[in-house]
MDAnalysis code that builds the backbone (N, CA, C; Angstrom):
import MDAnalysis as mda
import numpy as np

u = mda.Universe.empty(330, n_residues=110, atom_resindex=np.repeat(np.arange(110), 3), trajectory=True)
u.add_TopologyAttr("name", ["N", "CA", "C"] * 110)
u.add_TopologyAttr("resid", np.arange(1, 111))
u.add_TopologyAttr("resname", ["UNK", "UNK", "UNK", "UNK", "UNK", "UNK", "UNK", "UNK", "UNK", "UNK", "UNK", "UNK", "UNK", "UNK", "UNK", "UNK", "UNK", "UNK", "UNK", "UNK", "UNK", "UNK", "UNK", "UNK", "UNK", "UNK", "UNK", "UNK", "UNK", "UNK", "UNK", "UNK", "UNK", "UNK", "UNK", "UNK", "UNK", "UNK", "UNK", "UNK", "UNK", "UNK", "UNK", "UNK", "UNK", "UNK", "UNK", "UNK", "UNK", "UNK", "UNK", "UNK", "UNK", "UNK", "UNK", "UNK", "UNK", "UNK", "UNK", "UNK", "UNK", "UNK", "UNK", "UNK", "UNK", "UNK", "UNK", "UNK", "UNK", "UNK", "UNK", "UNK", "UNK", "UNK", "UNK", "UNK", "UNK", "UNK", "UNK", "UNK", "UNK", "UNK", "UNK", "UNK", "UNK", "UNK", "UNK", "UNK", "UNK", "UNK", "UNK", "UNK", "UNK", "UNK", "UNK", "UNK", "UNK", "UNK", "UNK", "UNK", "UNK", "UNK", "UNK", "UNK", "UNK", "UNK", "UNK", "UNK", "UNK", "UNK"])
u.atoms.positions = np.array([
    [-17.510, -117.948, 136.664],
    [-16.366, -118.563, 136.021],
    [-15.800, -117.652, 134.938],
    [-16.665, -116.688, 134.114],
    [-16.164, -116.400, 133.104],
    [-15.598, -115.173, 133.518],
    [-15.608, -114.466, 134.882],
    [-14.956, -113.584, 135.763],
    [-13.774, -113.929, 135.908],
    [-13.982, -115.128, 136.254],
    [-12.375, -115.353, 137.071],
    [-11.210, -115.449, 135.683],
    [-11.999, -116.233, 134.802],
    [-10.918, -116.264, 133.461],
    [-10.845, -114.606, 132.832],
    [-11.681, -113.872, 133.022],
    [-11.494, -112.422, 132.622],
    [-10.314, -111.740, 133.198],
    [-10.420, -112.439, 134.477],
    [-9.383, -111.382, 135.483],
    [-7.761, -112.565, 135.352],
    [-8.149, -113.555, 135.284],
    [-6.745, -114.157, 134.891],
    [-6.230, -113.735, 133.715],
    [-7.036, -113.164, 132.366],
    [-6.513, -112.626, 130.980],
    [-6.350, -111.172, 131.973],
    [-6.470, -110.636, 132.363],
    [-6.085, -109.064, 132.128],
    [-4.644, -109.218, 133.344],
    [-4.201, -110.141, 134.214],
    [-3.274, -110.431, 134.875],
    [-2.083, -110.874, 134.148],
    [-2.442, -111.990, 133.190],
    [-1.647, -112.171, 132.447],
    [-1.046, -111.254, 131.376],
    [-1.952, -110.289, 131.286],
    [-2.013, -109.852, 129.997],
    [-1.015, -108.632, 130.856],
    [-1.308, -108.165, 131.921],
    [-0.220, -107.326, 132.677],
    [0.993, -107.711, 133.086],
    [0.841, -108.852, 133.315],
    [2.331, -109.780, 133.725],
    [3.525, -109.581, 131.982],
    [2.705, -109.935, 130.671],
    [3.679, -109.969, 130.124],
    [4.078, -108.594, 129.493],
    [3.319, -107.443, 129.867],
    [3.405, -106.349, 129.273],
    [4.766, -105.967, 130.451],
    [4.746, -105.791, 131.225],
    [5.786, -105.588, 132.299],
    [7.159, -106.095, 131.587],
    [6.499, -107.829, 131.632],
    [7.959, -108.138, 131.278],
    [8.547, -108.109, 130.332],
    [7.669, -107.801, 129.042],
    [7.853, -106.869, 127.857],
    [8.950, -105.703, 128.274],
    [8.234, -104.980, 128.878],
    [9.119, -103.871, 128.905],
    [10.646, -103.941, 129.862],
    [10.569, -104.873, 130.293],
    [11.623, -105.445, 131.449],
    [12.571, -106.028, 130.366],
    [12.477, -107.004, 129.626],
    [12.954, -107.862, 128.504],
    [13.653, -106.911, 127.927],
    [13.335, -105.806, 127.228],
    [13.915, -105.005, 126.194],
    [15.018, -103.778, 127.260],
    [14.748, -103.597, 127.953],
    [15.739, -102.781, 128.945],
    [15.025, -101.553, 128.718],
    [13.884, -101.288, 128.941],
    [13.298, -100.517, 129.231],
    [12.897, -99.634, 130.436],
    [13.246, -100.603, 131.528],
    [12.942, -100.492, 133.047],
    [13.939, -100.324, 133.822],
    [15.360, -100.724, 132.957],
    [16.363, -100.499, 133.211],
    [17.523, -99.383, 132.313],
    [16.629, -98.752, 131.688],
    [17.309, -97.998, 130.878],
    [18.853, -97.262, 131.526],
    [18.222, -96.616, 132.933],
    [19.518, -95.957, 133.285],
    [20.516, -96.729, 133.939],
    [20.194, -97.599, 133.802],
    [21.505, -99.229, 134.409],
    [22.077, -99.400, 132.967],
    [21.637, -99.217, 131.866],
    [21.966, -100.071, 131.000],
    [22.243, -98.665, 129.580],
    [22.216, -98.161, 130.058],
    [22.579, -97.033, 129.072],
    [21.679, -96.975, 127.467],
    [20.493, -97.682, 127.622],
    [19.610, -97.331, 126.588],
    [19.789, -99.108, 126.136],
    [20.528, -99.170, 126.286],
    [20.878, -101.215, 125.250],
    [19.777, -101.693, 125.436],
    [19.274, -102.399, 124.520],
    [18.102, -103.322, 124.890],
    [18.750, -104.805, 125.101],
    [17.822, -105.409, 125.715],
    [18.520, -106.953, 126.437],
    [18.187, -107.719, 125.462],
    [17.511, -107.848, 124.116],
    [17.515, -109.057, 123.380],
    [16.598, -110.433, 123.791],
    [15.854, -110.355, 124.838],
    [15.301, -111.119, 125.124],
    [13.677, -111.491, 124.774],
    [13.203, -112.171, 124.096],
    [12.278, -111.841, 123.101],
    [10.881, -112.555, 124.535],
    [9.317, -112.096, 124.307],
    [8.280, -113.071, 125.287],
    [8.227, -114.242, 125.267],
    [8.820, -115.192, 124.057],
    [8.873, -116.233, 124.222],
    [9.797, -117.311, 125.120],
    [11.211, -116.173, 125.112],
    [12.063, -116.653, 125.680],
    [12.184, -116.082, 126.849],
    [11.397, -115.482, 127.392],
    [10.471, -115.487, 128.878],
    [9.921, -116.226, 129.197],
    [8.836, -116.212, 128.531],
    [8.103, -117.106, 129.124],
    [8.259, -118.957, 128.741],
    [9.586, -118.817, 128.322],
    [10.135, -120.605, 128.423],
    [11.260, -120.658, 129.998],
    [11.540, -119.090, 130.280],
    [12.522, -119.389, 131.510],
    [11.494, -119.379, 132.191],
    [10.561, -118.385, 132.859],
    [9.764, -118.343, 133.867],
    [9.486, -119.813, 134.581],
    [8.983, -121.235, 134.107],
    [9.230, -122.447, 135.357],
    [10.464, -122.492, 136.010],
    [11.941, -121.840, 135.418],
    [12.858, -122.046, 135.879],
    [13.249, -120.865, 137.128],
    [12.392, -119.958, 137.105],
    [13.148, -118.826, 137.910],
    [11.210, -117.746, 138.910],
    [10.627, -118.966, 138.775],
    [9.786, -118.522, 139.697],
    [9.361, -119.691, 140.977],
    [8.552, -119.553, 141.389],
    [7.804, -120.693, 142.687],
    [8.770, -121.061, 143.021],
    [8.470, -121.886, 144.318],
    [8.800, -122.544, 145.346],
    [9.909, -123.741, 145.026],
    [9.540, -124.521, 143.890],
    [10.389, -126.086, 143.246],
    [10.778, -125.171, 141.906],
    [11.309, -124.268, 141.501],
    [11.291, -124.196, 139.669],
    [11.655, -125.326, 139.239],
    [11.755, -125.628, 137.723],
    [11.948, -126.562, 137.007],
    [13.024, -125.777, 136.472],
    [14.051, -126.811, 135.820],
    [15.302, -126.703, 135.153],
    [15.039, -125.890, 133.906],
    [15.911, -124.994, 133.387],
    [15.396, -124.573, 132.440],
    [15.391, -125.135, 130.937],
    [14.452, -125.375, 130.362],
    [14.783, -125.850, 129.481],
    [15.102, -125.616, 128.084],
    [15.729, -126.764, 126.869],
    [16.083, -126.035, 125.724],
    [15.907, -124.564, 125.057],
    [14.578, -124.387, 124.994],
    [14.077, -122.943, 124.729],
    [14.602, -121.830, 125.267],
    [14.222, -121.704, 126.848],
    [14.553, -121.409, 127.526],
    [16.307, -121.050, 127.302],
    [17.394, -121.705, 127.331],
    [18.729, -121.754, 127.070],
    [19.157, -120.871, 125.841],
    [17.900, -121.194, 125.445],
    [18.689, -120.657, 123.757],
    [18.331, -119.053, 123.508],
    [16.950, -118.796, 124.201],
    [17.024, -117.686, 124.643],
    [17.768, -116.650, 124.998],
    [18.223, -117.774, 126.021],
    [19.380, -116.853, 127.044],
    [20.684, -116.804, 126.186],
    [20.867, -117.592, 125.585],
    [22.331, -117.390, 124.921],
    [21.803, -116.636, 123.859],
    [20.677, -115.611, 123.176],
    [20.609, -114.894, 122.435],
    [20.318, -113.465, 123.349],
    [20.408, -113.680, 124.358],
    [20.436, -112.099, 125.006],
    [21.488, -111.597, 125.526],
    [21.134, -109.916, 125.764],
    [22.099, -109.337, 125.885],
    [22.483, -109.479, 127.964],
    [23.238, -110.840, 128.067],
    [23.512, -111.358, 129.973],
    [23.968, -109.706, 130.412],
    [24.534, -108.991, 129.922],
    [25.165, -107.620, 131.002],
    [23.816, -106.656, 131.130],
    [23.379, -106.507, 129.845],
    [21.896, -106.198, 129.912],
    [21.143, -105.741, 131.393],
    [20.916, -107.932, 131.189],
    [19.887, -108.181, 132.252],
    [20.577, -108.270, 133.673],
    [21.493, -108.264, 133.540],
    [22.488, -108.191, 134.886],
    [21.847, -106.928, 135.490],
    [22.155, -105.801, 134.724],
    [21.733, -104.629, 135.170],
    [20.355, -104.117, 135.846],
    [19.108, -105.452, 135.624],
    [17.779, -105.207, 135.869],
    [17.856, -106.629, 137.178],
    [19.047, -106.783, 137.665],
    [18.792, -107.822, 138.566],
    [18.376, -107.355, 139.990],
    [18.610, -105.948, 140.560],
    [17.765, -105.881, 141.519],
    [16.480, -104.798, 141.319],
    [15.766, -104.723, 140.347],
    [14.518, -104.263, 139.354],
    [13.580, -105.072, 140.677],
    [13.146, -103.580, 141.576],
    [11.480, -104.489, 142.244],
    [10.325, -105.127, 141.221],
    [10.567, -104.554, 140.237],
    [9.418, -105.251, 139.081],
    [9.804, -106.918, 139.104],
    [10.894, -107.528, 139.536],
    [11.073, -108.896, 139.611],
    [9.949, -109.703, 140.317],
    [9.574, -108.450, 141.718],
    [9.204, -109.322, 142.409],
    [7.678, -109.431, 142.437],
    [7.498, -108.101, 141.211],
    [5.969, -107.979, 140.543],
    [5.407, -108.883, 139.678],
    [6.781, -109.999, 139.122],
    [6.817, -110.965, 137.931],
    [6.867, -112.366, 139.061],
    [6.864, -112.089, 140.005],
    [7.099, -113.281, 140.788],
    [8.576, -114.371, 140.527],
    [9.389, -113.369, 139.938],
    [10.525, -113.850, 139.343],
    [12.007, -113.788, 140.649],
    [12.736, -114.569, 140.731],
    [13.363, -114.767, 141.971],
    [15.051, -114.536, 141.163],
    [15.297, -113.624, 141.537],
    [16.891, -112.664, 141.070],
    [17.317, -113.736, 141.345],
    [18.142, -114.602, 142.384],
    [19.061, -115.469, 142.984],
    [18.828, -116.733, 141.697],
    [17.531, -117.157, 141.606],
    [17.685, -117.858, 140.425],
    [17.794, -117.332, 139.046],
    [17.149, -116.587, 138.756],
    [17.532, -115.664, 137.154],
    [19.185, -115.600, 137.171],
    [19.738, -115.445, 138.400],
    [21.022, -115.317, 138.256],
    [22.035, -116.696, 138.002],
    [21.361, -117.695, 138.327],
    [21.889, -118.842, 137.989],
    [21.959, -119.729, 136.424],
    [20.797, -118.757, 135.867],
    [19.984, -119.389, 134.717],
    [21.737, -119.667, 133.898],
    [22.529, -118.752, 133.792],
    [23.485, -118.990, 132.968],
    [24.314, -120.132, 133.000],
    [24.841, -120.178, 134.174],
    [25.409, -121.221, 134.739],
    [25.181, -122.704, 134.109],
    [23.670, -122.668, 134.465],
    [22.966, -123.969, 134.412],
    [22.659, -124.109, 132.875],
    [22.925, -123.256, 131.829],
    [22.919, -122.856, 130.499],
    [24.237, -123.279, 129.820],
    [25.037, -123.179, 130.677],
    [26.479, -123.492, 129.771],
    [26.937, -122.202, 129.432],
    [26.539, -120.911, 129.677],
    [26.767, -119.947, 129.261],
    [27.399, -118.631, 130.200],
    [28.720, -117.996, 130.090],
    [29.477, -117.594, 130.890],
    [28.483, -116.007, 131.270],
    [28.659, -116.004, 132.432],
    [28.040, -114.757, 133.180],
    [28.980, -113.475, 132.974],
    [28.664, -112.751, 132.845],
    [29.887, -111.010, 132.544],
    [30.146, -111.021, 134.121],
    [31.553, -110.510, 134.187],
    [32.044, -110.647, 135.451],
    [31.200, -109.148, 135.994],
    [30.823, -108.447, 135.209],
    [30.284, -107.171, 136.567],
    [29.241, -107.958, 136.932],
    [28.383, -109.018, 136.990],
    [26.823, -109.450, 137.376],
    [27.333, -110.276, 138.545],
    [28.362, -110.483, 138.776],
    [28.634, -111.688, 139.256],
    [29.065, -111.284, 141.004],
])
């Protein structure tokens, strides 16, 4: 047991380092001309029910407010990033997150 929780901390612990560096436009540097996206781990990991598995869940408050503190052209730019699919994160929904936010999408993402 105390294996399996070892290897779930060092998964996790890789999952958010990724998206650490994904978040800040790091992974996307040459899409994005150095900008960082503004998107802090917390406000990752409040979208992530909304933009992974099979049913996501709606995104919620956190989640929203997040997004309306990041940089949307940013992350536009990291929308076809294979690291998405290393995050188990689903582009088609990340791409909706705004929408469903109240918050207008930059017409190049769109």
């Amino acid at each position: 047991m105390a294996k399996d929780l070892k290897g779930l901390s060092v998964a996790a612990t890789a999952i958010l380092a990724v998206g650490r560096l994904l978040v800040n436009g790091e992974l996307c540097a040459a899409a994005t001309s150095s900008r960082r996206c503004n998107m802090t781990q917390q406000g990752l990991l409040a979208c992530l029910p909304a933009i992974t598995g099979m049913a996501p869940a709606m995104p919620s408050a956190q989640c929203c407010f997040a997004l309306a503190n990041t940089n949307l052209s940013c992350l536009c730019a990291c929308k076809n990033s294979p690291l998405l699919s290393y995050l188990h994160i689903d582009p088609k929904l990340a791409m909706q997150l705004p929408a469903i936010c109240w918050l207008l999408m930059p017409k190049q993402c769109k």
